[in-house]
N, CA, C and O atoms as CSV, one atom per row, in Angstrom:
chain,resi,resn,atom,element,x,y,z
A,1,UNK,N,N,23.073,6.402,15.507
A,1,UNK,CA,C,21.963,7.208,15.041
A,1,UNK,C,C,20.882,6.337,14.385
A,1,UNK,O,O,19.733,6.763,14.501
A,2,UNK,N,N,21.121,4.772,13.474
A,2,UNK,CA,C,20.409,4.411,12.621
A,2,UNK,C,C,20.859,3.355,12.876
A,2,UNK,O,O,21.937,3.035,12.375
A,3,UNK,N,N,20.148,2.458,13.763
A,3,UNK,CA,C,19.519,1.297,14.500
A,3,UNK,C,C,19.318,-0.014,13.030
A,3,UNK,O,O,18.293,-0.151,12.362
A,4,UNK,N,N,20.416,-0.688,12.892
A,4,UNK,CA,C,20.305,-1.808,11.803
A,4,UNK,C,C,18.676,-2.356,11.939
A,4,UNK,O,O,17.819,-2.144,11.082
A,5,UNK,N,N,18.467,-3.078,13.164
A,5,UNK,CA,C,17.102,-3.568,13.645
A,5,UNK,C,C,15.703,-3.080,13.737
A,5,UNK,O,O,14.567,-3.519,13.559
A,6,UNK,N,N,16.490,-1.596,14.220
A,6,UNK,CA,C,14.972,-0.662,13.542
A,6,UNK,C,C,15.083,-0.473,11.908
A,6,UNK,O,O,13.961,-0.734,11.474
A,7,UNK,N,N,15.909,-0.152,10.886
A,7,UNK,CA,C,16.006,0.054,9.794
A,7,UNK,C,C,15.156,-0.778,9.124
A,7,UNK,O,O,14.200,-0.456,8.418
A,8,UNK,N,N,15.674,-2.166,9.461
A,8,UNK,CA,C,14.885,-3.864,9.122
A,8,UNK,C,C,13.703,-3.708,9.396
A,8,UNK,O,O,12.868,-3.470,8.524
A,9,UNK,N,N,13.437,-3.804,10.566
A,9,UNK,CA,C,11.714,-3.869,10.838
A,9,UNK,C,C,10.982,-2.837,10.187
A,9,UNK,O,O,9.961,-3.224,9.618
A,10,UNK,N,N,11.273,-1.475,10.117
A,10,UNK,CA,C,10.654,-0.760,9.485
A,10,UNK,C,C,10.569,-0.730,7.928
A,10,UNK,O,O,9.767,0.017,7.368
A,11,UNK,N,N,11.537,-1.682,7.132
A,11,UNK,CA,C,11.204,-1.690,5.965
A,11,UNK,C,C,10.448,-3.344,5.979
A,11,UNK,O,O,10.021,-3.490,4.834
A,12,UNK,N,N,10.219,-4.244,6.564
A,12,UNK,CA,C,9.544,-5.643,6.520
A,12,UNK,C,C,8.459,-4.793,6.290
A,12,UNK,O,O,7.895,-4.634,5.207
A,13,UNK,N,N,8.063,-4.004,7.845
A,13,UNK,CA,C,6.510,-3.676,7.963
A,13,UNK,C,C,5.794,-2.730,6.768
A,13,UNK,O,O,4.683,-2.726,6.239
A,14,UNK,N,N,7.246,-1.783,6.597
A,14,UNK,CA,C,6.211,-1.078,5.139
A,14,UNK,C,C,6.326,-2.168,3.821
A,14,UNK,O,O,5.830,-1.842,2.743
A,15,UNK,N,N,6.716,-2.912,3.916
A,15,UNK,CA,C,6.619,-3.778,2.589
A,15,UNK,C,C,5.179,-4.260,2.799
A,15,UNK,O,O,4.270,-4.184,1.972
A,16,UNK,N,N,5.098,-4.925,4.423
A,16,UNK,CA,C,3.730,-5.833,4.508
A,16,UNK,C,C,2.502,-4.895,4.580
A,16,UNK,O,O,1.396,-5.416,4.440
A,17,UNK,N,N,2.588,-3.589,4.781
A,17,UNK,CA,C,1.623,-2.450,4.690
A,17,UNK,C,C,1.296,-2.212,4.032
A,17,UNK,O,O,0.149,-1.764,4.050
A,18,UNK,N,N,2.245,-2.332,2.519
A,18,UNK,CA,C,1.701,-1.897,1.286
A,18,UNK,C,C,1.264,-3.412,0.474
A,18,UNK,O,O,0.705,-3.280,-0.614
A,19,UNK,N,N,1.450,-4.477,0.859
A,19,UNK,CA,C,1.213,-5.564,0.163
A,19,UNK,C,C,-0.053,-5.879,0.770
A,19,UNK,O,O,-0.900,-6.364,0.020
A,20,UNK,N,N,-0.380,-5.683,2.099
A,20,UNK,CA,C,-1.326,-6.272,2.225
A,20,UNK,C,C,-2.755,-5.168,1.891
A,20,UNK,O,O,-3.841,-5.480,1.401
A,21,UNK,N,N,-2.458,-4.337,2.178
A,21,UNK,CA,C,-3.250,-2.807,1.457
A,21,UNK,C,C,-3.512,-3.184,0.505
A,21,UNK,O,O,-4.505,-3.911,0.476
A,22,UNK,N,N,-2.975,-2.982,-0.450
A,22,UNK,CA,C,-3.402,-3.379,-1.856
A,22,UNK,C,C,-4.011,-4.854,-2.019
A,22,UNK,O,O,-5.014,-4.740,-2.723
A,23,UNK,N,N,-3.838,-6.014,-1.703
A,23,UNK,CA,C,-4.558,-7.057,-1.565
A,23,UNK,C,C,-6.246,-7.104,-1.392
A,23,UNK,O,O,-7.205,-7.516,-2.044
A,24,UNK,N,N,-5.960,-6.315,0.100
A,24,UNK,CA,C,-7.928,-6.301,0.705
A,24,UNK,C,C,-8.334,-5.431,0.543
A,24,UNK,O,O,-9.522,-5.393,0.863
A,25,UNK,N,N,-7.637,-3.872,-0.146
A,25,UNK,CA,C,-8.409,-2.620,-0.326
A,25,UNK,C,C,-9.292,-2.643,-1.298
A,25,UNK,O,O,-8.860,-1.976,-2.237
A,26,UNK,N,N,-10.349,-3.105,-1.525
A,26,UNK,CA,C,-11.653,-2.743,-2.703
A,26,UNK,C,C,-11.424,-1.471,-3.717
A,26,UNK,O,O,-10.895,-0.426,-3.337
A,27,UNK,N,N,-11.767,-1.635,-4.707
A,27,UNK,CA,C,-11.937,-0.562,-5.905
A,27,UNK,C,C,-13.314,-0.743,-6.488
A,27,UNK,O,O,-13.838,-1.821,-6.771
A,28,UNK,N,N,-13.810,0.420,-6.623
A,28,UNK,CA,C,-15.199,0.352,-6.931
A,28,UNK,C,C,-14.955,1.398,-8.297
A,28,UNK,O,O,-14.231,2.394,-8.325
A,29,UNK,N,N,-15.798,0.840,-9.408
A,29,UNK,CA,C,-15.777,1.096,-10.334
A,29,UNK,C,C,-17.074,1.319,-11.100
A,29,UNK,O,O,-17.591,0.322,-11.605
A,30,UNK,N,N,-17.735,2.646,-11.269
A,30,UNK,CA,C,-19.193,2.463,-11.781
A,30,UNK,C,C,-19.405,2.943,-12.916
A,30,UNK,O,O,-18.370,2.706,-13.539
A,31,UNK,N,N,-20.413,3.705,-13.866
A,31,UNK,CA,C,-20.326,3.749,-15.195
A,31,UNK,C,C,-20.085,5.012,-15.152
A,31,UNK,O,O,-20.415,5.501,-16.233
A,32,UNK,N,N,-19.764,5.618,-14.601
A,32,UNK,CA,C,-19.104,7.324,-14.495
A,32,UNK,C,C,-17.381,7.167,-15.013
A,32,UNK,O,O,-16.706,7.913,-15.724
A,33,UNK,N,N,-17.007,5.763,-14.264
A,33,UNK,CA,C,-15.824,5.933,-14.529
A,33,UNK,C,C,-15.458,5.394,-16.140
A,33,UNK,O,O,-15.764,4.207,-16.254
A,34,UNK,N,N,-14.898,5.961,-17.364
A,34,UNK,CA,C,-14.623,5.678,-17.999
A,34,UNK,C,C,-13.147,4.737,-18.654
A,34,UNK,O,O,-12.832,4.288,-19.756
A,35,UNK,N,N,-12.639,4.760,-17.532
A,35,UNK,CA,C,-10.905,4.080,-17.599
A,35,UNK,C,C,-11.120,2.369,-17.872
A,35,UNK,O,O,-11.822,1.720,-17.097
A,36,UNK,N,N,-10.426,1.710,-19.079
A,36,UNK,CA,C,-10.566,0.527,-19.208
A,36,UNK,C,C,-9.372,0.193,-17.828
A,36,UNK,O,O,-9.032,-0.988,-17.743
A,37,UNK,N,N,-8.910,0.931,-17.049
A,37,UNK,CA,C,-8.199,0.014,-15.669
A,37,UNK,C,C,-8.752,0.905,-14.279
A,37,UNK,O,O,-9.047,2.047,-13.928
A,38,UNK,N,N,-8.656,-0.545,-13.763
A,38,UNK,CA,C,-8.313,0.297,-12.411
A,38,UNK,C,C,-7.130,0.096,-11.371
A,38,UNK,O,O,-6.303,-0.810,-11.468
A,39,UNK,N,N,-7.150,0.958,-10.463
A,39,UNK,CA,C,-5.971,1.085,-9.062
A,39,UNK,C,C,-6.151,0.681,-8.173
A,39,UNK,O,O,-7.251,0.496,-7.652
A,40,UNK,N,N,-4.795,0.363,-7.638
A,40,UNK,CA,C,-4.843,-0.252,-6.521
A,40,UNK,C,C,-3.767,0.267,-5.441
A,40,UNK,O,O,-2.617,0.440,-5.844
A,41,UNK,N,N,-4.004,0.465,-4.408
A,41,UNK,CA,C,-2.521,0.563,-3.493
A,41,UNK,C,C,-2.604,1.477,-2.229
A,41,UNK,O,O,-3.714,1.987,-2.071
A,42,UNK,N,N,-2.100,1.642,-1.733
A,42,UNK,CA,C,-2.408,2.359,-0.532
A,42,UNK,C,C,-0.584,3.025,-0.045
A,42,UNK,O,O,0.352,2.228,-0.095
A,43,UNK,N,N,-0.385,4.245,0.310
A,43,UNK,CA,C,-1.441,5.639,0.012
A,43,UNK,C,C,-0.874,6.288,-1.421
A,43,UNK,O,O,-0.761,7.512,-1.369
A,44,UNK,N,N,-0.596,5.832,-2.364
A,44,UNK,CA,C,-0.390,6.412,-3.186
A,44,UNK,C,C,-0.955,4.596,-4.182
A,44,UNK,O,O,-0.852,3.401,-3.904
A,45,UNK,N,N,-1.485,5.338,-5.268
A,45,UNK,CA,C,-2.156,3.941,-6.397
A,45,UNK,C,C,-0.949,3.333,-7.133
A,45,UNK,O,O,-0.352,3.957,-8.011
A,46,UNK,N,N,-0.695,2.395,-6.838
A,46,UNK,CA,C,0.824,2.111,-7.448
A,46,UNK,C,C,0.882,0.713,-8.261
A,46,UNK,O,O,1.919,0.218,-8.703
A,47,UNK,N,N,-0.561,0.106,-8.393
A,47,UNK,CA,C,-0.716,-1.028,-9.328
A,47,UNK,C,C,-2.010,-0.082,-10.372
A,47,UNK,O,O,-2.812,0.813,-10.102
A,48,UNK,N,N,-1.695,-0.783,-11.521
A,48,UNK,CA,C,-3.114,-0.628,-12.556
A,48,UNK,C,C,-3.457,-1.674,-13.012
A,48,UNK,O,O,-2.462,-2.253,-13.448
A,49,UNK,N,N,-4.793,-2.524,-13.219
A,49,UNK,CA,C,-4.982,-3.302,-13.867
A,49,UNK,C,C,-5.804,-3.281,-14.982
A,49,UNK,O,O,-6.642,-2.387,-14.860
A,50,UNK,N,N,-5.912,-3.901,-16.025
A,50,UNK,CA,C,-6.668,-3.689,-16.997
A,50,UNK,C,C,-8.315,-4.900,-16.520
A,50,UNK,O,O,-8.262,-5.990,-15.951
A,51,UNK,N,N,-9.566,-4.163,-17.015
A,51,UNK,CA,C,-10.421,-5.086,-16.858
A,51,UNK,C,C,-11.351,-4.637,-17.685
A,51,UNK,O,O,-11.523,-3.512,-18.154
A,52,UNK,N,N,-12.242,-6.153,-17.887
A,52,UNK,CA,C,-13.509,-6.227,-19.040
A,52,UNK,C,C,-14.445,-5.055,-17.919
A,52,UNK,O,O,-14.414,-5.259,-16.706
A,53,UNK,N,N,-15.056,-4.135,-18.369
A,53,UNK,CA,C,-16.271,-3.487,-17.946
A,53,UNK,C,C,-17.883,-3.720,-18.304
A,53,UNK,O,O,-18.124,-4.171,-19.425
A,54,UNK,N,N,-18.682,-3.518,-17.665
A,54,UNK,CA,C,-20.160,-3.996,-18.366
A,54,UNK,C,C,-20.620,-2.233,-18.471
A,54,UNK,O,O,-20.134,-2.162,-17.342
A,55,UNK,N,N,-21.012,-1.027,-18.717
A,55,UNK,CA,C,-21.810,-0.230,-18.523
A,55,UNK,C,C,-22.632,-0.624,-17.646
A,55,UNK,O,O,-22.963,-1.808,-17.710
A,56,UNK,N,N,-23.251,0.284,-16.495
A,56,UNK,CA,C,-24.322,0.754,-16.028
A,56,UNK,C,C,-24.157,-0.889,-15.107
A,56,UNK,O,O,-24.874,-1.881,-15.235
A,57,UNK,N,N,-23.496,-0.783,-14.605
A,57,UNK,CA,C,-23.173,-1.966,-13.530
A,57,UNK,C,C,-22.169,-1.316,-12.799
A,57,UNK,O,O,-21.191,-0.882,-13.408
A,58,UNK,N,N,-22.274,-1.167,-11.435
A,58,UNK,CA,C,-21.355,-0.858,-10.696
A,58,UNK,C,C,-20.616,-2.215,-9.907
A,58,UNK,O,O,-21.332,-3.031,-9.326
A,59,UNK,N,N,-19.558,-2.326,-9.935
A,59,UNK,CA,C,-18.283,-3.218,-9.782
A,59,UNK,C,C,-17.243,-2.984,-8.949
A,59,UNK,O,O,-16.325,-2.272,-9.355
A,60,UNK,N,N,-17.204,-3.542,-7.639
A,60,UNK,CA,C,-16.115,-3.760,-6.513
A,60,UNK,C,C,-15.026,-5.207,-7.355
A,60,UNK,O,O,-15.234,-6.343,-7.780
A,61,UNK,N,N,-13.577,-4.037,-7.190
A,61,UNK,CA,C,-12.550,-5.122,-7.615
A,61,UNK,C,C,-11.880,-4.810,-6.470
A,61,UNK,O,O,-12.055,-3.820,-5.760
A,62,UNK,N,N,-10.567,-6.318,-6.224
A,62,UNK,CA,C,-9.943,-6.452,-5.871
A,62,UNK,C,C,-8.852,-7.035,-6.410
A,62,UNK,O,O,-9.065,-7.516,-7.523
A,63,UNK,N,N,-7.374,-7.195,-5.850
A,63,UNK,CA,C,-5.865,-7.663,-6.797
A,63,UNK,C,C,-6.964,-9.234,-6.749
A,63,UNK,O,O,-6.820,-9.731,-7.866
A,64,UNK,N,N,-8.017,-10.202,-5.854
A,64,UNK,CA,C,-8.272,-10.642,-5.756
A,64,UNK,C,C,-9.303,-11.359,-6.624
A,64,UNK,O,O,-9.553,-12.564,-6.669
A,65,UNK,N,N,-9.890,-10.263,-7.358
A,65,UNK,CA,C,-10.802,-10.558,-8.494
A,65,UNK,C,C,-10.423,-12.069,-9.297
A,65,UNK,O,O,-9.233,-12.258,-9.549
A,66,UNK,N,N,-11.175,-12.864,-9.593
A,66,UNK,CA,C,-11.152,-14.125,-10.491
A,66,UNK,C,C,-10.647,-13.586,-11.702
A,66,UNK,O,O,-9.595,-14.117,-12.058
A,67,UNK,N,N,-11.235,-12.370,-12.707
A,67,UNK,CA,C,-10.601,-12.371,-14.060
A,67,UNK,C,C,-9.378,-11.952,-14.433
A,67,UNK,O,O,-8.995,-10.782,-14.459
A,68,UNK,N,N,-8.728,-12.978,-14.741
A,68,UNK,CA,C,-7.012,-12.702,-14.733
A,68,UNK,C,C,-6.430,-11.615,-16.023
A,68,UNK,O,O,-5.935,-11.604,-17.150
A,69,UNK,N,N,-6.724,-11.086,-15.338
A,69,UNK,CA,C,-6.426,-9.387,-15.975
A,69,UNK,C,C,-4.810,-8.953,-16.134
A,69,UNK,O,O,-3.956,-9.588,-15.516
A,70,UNK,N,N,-4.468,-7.885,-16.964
A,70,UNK,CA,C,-2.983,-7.688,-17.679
A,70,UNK,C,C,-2.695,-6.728,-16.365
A,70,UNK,O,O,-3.532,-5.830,-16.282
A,71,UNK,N,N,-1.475,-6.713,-15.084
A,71,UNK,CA,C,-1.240,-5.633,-14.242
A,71,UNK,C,C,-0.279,-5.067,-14.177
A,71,UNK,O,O,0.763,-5.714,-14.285
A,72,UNK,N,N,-0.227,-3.792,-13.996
A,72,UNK,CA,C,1.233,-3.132,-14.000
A,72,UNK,C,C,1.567,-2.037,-12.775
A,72,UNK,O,O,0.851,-1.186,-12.246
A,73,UNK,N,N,3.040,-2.446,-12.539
A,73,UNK,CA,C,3.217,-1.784,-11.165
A,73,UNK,C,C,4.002,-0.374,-11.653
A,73,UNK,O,O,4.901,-0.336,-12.492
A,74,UNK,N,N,3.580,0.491,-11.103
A,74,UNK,CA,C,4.115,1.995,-11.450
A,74,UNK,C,C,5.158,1.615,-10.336
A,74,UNK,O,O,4.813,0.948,-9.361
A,75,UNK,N,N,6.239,1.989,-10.486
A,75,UNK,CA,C,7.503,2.024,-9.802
A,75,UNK,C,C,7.650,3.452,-9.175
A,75,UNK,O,O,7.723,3.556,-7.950
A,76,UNK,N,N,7.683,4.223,-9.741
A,76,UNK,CA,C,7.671,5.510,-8.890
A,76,UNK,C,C,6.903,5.649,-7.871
A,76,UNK,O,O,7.232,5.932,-6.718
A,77,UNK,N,N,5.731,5.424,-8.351
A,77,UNK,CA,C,4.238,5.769,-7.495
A,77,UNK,C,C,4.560,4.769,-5.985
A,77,UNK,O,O,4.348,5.253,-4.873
A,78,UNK,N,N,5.161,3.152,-6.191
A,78,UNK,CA,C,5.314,2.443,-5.263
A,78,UNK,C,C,6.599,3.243,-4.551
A,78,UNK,O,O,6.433,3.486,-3.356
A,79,UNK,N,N,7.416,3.526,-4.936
A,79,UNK,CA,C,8.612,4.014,-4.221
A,79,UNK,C,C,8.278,5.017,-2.873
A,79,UNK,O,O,8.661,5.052,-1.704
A,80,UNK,N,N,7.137,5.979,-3.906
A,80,UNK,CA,C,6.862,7.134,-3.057
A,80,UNK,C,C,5.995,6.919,-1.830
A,80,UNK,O,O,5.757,7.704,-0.912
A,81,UNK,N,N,5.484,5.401,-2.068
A,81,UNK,CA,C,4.092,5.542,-1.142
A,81,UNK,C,C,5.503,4.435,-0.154
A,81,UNK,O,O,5.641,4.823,1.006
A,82,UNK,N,N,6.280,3.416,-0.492
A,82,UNK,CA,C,7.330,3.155,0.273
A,82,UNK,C,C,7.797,3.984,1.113
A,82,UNK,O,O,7.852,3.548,2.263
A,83,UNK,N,N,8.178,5.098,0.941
A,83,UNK,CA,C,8.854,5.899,1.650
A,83,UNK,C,C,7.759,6.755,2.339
A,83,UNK,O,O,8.102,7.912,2.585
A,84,UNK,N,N,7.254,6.610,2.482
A,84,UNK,CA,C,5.525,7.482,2.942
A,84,UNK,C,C,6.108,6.810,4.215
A,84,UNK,O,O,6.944,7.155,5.051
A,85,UNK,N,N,5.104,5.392,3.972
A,85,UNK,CA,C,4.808,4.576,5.061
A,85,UNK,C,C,6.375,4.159,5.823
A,85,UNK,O,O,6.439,4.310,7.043
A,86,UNK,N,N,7.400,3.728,5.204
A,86,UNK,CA,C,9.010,3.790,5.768
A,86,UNK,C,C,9.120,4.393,7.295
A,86,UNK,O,O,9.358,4.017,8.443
A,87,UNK,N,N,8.641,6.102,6.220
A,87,UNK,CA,C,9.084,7.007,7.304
A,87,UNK,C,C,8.178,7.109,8.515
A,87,UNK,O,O,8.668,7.331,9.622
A,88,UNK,N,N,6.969,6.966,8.356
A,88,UNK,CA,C,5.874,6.614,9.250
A,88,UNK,C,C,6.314,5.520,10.792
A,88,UNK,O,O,6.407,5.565,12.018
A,89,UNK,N,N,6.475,4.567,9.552
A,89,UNK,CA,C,6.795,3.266,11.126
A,89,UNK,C,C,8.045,3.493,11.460
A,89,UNK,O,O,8.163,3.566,12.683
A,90,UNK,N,N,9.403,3.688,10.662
A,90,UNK,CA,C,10.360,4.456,11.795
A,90,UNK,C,C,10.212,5.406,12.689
A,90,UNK,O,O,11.083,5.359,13.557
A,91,UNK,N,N,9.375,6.329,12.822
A,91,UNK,CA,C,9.109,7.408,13.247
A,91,UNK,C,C,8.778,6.765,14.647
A,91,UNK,O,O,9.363,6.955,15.713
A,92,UNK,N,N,7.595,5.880,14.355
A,92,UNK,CA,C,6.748,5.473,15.524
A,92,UNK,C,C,7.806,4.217,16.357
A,92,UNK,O,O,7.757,4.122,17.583
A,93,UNK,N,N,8.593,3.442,15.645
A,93,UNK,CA,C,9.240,2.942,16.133
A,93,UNK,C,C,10.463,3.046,16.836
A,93,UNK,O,O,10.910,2.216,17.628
A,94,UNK,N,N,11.007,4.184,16.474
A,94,UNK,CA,C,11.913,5.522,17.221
A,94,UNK,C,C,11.468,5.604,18.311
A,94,UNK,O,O,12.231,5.277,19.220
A,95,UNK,N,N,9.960,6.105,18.706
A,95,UNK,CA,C,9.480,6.832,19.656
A,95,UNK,C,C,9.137,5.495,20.573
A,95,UNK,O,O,9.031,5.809,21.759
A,96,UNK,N,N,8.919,3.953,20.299
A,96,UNK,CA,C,9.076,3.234,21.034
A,96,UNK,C,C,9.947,3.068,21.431
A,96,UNK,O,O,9.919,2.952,22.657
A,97,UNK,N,N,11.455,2.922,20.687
A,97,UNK,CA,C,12.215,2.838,21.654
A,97,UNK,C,C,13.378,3.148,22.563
A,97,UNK,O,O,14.190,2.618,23.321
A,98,UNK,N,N,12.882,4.658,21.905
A,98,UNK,CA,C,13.399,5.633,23.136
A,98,UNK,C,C,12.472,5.848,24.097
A,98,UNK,O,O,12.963,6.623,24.918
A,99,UNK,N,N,11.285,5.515,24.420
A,99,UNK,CA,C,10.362,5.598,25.797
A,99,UNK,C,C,10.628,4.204,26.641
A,99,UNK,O,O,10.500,4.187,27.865
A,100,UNK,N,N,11.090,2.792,25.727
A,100,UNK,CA,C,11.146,1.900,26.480
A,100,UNK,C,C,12.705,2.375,27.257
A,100,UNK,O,O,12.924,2.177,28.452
A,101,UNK,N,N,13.481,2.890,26.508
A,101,UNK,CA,C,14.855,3.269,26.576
A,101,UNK,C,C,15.089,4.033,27.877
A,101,UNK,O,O,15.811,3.940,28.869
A,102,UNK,N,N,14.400,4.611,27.534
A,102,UNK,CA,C,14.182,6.448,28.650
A,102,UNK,C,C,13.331,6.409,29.585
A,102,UNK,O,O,13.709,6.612,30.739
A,103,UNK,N,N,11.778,6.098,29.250
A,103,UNK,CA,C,11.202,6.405,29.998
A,103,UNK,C,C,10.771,6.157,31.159
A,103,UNK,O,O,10.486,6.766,32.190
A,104,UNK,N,N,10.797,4.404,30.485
A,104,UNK,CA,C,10.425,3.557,31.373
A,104,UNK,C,C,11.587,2.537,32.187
A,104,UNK,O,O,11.459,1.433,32.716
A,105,UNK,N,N,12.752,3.440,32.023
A,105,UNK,CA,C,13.595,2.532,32.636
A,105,UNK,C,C,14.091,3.132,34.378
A,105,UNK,O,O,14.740,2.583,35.268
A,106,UNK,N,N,13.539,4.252,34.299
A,106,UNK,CA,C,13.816,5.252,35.473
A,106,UNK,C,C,12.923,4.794,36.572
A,106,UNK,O,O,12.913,5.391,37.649
């Protein structure tokens, strides 16, 4: 029923889905927003970082930003968006390879 090799690949890829998400996803931050942090993560916000703000300057961050800022990983929030994406690429990876399995072997 539960493919060791699919199990594996599908948790590498949601690890590298959510690591690399959060890496290049931009956060924009303008003077509306009042929060001394901001988020990061994809699909659920599962890092916060703390950062210096200027007022009335609008500000694209990234985990990439130069100012080495205090960060904290919500564990729940990552779990949930883990299992988001998990179930996602097993899903799709199921359906590969029962069509390579099935479909295309006839």
């Amino acid at each position: 029923m539960f493919s060791k090799l699919r199990l594996f690949i599908s948790s590498l890829l949601s690890i590298l889905i959510l690591v690399i998400t959060s890496f290049i996803t931009p956060t924009y931050k303008s003077h509306l927003m009042y929060k001394d942090y901001i988020s990061f993560g994809y699909p659920f916000k599962f890092i916060e970082q703390q950062v210096l703000y200027e007022p009335m300057k609008k500000e694209s961050y990234t985990m990439f930003s130069p100012a080495e800022n205090p960060t904290e990983i919500l564990w729940g929030q990552f779990l949930l968006s883990f299992l988001l994406v998990f179930i996602s690429v097993y899903l799709i990876l199921s359906l590969i390879f029962y069509m390579r399995n099935y479909v295309f072997k006839k």
